[in-house]
C-alpha positions as CSV (number, residue, x, y, z in Angstrom):
1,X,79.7,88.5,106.5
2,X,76.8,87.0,107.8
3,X,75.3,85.8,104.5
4,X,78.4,84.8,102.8
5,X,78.3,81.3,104.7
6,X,81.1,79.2,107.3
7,X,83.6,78.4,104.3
8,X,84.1,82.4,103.9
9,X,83.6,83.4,107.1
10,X,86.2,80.9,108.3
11,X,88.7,82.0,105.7
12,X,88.4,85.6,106.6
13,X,89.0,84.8,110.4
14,X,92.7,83.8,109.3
15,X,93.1,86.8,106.6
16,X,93.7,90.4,106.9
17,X,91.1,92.4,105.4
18,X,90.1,96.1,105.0
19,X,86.7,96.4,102.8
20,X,83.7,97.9,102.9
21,X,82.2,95.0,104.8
22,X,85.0,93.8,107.2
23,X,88.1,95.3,108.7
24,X,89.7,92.6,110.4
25,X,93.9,92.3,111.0
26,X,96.2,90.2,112.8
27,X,96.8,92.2,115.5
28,X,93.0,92.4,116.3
29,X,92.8,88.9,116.5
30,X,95.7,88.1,118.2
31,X,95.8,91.1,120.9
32,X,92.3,91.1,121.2
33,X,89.9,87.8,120.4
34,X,91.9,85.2,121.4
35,X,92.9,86.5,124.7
36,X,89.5,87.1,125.3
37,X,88.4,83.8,124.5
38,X,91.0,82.1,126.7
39,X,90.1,84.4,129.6
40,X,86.3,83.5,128.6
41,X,87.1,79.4,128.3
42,X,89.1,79.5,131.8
43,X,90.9,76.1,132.4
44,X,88.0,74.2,130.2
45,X,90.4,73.5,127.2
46,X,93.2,72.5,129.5
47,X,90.3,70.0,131.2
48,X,88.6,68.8,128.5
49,X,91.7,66.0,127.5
50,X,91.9,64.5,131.0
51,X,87.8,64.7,130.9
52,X,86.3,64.4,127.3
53,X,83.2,63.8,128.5
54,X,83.2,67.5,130.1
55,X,80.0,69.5,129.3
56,X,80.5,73.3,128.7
57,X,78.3,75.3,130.7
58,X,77.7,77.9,128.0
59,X,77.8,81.3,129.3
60,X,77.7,84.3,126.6
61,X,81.0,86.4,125.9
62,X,80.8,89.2,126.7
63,X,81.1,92.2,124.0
64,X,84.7,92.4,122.7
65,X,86.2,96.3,121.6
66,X,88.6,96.9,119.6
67,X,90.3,100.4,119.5
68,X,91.1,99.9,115.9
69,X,87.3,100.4,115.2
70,X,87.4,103.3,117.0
71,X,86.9,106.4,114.8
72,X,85.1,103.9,112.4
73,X,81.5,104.2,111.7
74,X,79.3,101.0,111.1
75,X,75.9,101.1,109.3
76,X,73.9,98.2,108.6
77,X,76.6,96.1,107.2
78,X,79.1,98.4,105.9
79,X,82.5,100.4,107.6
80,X,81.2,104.7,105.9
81,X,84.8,105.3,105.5
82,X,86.1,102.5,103.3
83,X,82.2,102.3,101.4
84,X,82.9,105.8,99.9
85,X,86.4,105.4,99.4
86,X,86.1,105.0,95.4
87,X,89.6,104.7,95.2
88,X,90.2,101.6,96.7
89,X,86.8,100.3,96.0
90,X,84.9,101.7,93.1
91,X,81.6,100.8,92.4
92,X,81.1,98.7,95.5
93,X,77.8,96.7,95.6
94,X,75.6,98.2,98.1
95,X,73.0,95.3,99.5
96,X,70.0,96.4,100.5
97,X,70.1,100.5,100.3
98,X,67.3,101.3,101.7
99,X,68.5,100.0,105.6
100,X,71.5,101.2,104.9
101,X,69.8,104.9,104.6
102,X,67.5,104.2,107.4
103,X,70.4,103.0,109.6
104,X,72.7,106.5,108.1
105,X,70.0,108.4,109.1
106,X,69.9,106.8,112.8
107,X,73.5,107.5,113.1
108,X,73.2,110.6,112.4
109,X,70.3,111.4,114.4
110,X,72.8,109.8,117.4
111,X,75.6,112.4,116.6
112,X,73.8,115.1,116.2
113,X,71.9,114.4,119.8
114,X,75.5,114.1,121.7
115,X,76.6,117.3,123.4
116,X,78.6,119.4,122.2
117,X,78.9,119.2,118.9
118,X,82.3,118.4,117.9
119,X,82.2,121.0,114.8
120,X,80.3,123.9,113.4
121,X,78.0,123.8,110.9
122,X,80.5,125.5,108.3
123,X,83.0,123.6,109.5
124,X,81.3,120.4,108.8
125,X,80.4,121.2,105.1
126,X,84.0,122.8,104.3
127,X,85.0,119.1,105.7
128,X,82.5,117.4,103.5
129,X,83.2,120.2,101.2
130,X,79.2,120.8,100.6
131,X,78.3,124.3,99.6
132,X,75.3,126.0,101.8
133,X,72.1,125.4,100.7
134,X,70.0,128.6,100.2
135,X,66.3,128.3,102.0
């Protein structure tokens, strides 16, 4: 989203949206952001009427999960799961292919260094449903 400009970016703040590049719901906002933000802000919004001359001592807010991103996997700009979902989104346009290999790879690299291994090697490529490779 971050070089489709403030016009879209504000219009997918409101929206509901599950694409390749964003997944992004009501209830993410409204359990999530905005009470963060208020318990970020404090009282300042309830101050800033009676003082409108208040400065904001900017302070950076702090990272923000959200457990519907949980078993989703991000690389370089895209959510894996909805990018090869050709179903719902054939032929999406991929922007810039070679970070998003380098950044696949990375990820990658991170899973298979965590311990244990959630599945077996023939496990994995009856998921992915990959024959083995002879060699």
């Amino acid at each position: 989203m971050e070089s489709y400009g403030a016009e879209r970016f504000a219009a997918v703040m409101v929206a509901d949206t599950d694409s390749p590049e964003l997944v992004w719901t009501y209830a993410m906002r409204t359990n999530r952001l905005v009470p963060q933000l208020f318990a970020h802000f404090g009282d300042f919004p309830h101050r800033l009427p009676e003082h409108c001359h208040a400065v904001y001592d900017y302070t950076p807010l702090p990272p923000i999960g959200y457990p519907e991103l949980k078993d989703e996997i991000w690389c370089h700009r895209y959510y894996l799961r909805n990018l090869i979902d050709e179903a719902r989104f054939p032929g999406w346009p991929v922007v810039d292919h070679l970070m998003l290999v380098q950044s696949l790879l990375v990820e990658w690299r991170e899973e298979l260094a965590r311990q244990p291994l959630s599945m077996t090697d023939v496990e994995a490529r009856k998921v992915l449903m990959v024959d083995g490779v002879d060699g």
